[in-house]
N, C-alpha and C positions, 0 to 999 in steps of 0.2 A: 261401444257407441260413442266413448266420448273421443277416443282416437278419431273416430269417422267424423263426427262432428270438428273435430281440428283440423282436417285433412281438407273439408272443406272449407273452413273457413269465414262461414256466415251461419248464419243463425238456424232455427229445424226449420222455420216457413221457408228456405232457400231451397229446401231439398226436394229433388223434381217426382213428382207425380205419377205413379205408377198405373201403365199403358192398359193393363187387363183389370177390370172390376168385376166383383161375381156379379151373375145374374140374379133381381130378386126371386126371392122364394115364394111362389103362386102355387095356388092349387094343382091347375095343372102339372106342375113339375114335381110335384106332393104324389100326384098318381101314378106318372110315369117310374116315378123312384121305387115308390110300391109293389107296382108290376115287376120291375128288372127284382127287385129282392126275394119275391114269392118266386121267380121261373126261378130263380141264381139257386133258393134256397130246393126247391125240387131235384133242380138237378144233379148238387150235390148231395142230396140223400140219397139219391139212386148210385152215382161213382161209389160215394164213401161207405158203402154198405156190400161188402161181396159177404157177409152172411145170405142178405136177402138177394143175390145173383145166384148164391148155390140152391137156397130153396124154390127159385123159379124155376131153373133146369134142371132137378129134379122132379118138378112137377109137370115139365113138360115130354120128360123118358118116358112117363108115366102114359101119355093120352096114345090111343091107337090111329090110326089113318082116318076112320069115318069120325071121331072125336074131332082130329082136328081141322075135319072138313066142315063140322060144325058149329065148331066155337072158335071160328079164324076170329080173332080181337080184331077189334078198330086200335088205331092212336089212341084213342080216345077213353075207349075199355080199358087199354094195356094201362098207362098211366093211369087210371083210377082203382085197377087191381094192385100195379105196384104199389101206391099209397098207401092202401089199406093193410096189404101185407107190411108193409113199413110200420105201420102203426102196429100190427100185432108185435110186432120184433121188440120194437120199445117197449111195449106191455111185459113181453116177456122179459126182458134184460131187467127191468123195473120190479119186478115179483121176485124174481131172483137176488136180487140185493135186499129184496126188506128182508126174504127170509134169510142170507145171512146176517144180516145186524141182528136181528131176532137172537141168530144163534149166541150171538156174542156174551159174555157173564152183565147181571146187572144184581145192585144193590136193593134190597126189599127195605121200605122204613124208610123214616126220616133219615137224614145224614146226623152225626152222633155232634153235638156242638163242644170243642176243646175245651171249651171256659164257662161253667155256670154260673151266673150271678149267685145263688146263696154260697157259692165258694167264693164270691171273691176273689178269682183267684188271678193274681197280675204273673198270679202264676200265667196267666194273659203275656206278663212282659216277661216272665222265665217262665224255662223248659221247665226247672225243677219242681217247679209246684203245680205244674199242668195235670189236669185232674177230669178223665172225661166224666160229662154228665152221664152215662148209662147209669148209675147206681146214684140214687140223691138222698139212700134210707142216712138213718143219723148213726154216726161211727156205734154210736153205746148198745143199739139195737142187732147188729152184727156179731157174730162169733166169728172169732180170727183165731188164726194160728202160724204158727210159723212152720218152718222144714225140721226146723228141732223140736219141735211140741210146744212153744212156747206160747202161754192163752194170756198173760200177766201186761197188756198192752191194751190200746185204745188210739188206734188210725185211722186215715180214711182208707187205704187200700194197702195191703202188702203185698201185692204182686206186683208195686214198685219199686221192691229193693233192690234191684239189679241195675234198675237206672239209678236209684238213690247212689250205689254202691260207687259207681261210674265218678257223679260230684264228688262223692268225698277223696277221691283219688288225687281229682285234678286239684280239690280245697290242700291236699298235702302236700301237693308242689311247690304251694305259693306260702308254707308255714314251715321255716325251718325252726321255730327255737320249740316249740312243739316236736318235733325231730328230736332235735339234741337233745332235749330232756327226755325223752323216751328211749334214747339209745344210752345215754348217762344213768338215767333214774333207775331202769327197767329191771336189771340184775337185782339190785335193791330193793326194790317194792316197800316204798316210804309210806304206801298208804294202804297196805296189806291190813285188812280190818277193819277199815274205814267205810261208811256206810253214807255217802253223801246222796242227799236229796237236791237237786235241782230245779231255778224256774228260771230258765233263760228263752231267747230266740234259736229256733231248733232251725239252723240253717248248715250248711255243710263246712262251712268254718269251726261254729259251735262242734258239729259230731265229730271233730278233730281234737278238740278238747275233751270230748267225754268218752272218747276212746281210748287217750292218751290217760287220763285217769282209772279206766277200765287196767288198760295195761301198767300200772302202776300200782295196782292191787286194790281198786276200789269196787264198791258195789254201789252200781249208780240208778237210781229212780229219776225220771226226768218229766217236766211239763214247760208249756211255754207261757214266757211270759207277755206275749201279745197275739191277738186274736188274728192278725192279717202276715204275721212275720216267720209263721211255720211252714218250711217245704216239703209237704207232704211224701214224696219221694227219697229226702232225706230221713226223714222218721220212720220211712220203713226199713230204708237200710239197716237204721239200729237198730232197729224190735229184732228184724232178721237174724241181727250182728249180737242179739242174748240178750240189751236194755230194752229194761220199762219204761216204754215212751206213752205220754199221753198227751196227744195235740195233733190237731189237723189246722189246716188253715179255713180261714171262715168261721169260728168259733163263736157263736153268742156270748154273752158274760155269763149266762146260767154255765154254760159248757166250759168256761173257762176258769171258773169254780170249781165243777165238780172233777175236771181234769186237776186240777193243785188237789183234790180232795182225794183220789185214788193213789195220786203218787204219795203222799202222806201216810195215809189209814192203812196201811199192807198187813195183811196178817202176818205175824212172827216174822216180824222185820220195822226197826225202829233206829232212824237216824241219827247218826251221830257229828255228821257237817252240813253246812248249807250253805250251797253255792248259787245267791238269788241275783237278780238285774231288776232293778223295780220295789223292792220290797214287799211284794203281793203272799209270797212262801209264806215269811218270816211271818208277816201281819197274820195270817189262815192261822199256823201253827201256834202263834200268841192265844190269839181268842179261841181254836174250838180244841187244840192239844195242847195245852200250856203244860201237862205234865211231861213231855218229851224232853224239855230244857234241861230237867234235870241230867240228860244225857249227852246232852248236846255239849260237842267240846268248842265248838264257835261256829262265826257265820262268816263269809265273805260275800263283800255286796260292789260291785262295780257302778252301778248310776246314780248322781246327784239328788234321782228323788227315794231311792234306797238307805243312800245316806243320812239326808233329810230326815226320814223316819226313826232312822237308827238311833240319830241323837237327841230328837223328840221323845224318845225311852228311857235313851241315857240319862236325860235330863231330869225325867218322871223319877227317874230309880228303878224303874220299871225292865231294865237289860240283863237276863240273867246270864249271860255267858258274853265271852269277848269275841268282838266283832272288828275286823279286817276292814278300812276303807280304802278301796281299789281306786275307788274313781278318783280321787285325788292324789296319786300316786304321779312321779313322774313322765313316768311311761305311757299312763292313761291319759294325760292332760296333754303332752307334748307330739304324741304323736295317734293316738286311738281319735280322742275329739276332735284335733285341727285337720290333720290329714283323709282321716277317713271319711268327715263330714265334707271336706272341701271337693273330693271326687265323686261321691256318692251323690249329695244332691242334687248334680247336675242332671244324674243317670235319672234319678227316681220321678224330676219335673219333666224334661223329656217325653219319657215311656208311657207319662199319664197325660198330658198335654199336648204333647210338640210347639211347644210355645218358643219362641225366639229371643234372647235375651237382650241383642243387641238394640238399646235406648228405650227400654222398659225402666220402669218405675217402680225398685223393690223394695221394701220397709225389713230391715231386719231387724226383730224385737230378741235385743240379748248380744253384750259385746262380749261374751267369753270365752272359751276355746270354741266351742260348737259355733258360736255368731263370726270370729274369724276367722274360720276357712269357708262358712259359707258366705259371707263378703269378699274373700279374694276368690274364690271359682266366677262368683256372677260379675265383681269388677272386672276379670281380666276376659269376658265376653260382651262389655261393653254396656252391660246394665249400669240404670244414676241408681248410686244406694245411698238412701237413710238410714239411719243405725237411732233405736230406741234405745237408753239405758241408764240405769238411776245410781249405777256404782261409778264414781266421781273419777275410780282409777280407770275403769275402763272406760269411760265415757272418752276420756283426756289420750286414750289408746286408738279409739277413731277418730278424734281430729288429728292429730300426728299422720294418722294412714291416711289425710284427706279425705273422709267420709264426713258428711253432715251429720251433726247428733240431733234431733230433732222430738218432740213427742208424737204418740200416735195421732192425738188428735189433729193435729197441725196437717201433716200430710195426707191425711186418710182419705179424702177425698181426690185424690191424685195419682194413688199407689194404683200401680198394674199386678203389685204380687206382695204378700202379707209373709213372714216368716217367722212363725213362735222359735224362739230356742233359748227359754229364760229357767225353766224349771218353777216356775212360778203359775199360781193359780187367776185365771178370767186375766190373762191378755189382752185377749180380743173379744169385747163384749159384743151386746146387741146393740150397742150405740152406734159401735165402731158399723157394723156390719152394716145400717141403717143406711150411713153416711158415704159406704163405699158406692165405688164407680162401679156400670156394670161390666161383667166379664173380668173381674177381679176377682186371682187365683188368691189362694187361702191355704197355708196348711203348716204343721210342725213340726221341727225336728227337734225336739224335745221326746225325754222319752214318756210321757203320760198325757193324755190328752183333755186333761185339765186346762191347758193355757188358753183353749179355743170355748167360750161359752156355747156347748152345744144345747143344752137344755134352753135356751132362749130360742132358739134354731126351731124347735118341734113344738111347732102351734098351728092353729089348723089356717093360717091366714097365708102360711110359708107352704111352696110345694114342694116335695123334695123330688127329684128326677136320677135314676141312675141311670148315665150316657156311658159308661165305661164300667169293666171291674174295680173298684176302690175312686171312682171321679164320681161326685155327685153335683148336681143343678140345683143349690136353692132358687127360686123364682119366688120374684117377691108379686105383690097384687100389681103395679102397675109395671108389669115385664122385667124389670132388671132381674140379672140372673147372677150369683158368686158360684162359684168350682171351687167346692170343699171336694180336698185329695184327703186319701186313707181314712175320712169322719174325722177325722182331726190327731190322728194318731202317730207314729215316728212314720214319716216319709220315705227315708232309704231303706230301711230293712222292712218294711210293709209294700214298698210300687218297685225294686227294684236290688241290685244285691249291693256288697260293700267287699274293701280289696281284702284279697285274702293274708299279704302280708302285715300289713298294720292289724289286724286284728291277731295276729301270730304272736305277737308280743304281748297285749293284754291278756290275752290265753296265759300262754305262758305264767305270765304275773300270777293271773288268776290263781292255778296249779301250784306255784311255791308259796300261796299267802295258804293254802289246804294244807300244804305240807309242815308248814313253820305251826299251824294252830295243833293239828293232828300231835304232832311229836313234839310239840314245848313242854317240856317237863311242868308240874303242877307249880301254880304261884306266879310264872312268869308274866302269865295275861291274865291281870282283872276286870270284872263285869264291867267294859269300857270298849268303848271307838277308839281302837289304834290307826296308824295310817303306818300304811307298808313302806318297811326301811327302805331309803332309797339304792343301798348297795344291793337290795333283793331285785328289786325290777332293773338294774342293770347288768344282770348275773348273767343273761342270754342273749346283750346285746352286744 
């Protein structure tokens, strides 16, 4: 058009006037179109039907000489016979098609829904913990067994363990120093005897580990230590695979008690390591088995609020066997918390949100390893970050990286997204909460969910709405609404998974801090918090 338009030269009113205009559209010409459509459409029924041509001369072989001296049709008959014969034919063609669909297979029942809410399960956003609703009785109420007779377990299904079986395959691909310590250790069996109780996250990286311990001569009881971070699927694999696993995902806290409480209390069987994340094992066995300690030749503990605990004991006097700190170990620090936090949260806001990061407004509470990689994943997609923090070295660590240090209260009112990662208790109070903007996302990577005042949260003035598995609606009384992710609990390994390599090394770690307590000769380690030689966590790297 616009060539045409240069061609001529002047402007569109130059352009001359076309010689033919329709005619308006009047009733009359409404009738006429009518008529031509009804004859058009008769007469092609009649063409396009030689069905209904063979059943007329048929019908007509049929009439004798004085018949058809008596029923010579008019025009008029003929066409109102063939019509109606037309109309039977479609009847017929019509009966004939419902009753094949009929035949076809169909489904009796509701359609089965993949994801229940009392499971939680983001198993929503992974295959691995996907878990159909047909069955909603509680794991404890069930008799389970394995293919080898094994009843010594507590899951939501074990006729998951073929898919379980599947993840941990692929989790071994992406874990070599778990590898090489199993193809090194294995002849050996450094931990032939070794009786290690467990409370970690039962994900298929974890059943890499506890396998690779299995095959190093251990005997391993296992529970987890978070109520939304167990993949159902993987837990069956191990039950499958000879371990005592107790955890599903979705867990109450009653239920995640009394899971720490079965792996524990075994009849004629009493541990002798403990390989916890969290501190929750340790703390059980303190208060309702404190005679066990006597046996116990140490603990190993990976998470900052593990630790925490550890030295709250230590300090009491209270530590009766010597205790392994992972979490502060090179390995865990440099590459488990920056790296794997810095990929993972991205995954886990995502899968529960779909929120956009670019020139959002994120507050991250906690500049420590966990608070810088989740500052550099959400910087380098274009979110403004605030950095909250009261240790002077780190604070002085995000002005250097040009992040604002700021307190909560200052920006609270501004923030499009809230991120615990301090290991510290009431974060984020009910003040903070009060003051937020609405549709401000909320949640922690930290591993306890202490940092998020959720007891201020449940009062009857607050509604709580679940819109997702692990995404809840507070609504307050005059409409604002906050998106608490996971009830306030660890984000990535609760709405989504974590790499399998970086976690290959803390395993690892893990694994030689058991080995070094197991067979240290007596005297070497006193009722104390050591921290793992740094030549040990670089032994696989």
């Amino acid at each position: 058009m616009a060539k045409e338009k240069k061609d001529i030269g002047s402007s569109w009113e130059d352009l001359p006037l076309p010689e033919y205009f329709p005619e308006p559209y009047t009733e009359e010409r409404a009738e006429e179109e009518e008529e031509d459509t009804e004859e058009a459409a008769k007469d092609s029924a009649v063409k396009c039907s030689p069905t209904l041509l063979r059943m007329l001369k048929a019908a007509e072989s049929r009439w004798t000489p004085r018949d058809r001296d008596k029923a010579e049709p008019s025009k008029l008959g003929r066409k109102v016979s063939e019509a109606e014969a037309l109309k039977t034919n479609m009847q017929i063609q019509l009966n004939d098609q419902q009753e094949e669909f009929n035949k076809l297979p169909t489904k009796t029942g509701p359609r089965p829904l993949s994801h229940s809410i009392s499971q939680l399960s983001a198993d929503c956003f992974s295959s691995v913990g996907s878990v159909s609703s047909e069955d909603e009785s509680p794991p404890q109420q069930k008799p389970q067994k394995t293919s080898k007779g094994l009843t010594d377990f507590c899951i939501k299904n074990i006729k998951q363990a073929a898919f379980g079986r599947k993840e941990i395959d692929i989790a071994q691909q992406g874990m070599p120093a778990l590898m090489i310590l199993r193809k090194r250790a294995g002849g050996e069996k450094p931990l032939a005897g070794a009786k290690v109780v467990g409370c970690t996250h039962i994900t298929a990286q974890t059943a890499v580990l506890i396998e690779t311990l299995a095959a190093l001569g251990a005997q391993c009881r296992w529970a987890a230590c978070n109520i939304f971070s167990t993949q159902n699927a993987v837990a069956a694999a191990l039950a499958e695979g000879g371990i005592s696993v107790f955890a599903w995902k979705g867990e109450s806290e009653e239920d995640f008690l009394w899971c720490i409480d079965r792996c524990v209390a075994a009849d004629s069987w009493e541990p002798n390591l403990i390989l916890d994340d969290g501190g929750d094992l340790t703390q059980w066995i303190y208060k309702k088995y404190p005679s066990l300690f006597k046996k116990l030749k140490g603990i190993v503990e990976e998470s900052v609020t593990g630790i925490y605990r550890l030295y709250q004991l230590s300090k009491a006097g209270k530590l009766c066997v010597p205790a392994m700190n992972v979490n502060d170990s090179v390995t865990k620090q440099k590459f488990d918390n920056i790296y794997c936090c810095k990929e993972s949260i991205l995954d886990g806001l995502k899968r529960t949100t779909d929120v956009m990061f670019g020139g959002k407004q994120v507050v991250v509470c906690g500049y420590g390893e966990v608070g810088k990689g989740c500052c550099a994943a959400l910087k380098g997609l274009g979110a403004v970050i605030y950095v909250t923090e009261v240790d002077p070295i780190c604070a002085l660590q995000a002005c250097m990286d040009g992040i604002r240090v700021i307190t909560l209260s200052e920006v609270i009112r501004h923030a499009d997204m809230v991120i615990t990662c301090t290991g510290n208790k009431d974060v984020v109070t009910r003040e903070h909460f009060d003051r937020m903007r609405s549709g401000c996302i909320v949640c922690n990577m930290g591993h306890s969910n202490t940092e998020i005042d959720l007891a201020s949260l449940r009062t009857t003035e607050l509604k709580w709405h679940r819109v997702r598995p692990q995404v809840d609606h507070i609504v307050w009384p005059d409409g604002k609404r906050v998106v608490l992710l996971a009830e306030g609990r660890l984000l990535n390994l609760s709405c989504s998974t974590v790499p399998s390599f970086v976690l290959s090394v803390t395993a690892a770690t893990q694994a030689l801090a058991l080995i070094e307590l197991y067979n240290a000769p007596a005297g070497r380690y006193k009722q104390d918090v050591y921290l793992l030689p740094k030549k040990m966590g670089e032994f696989y790297l």
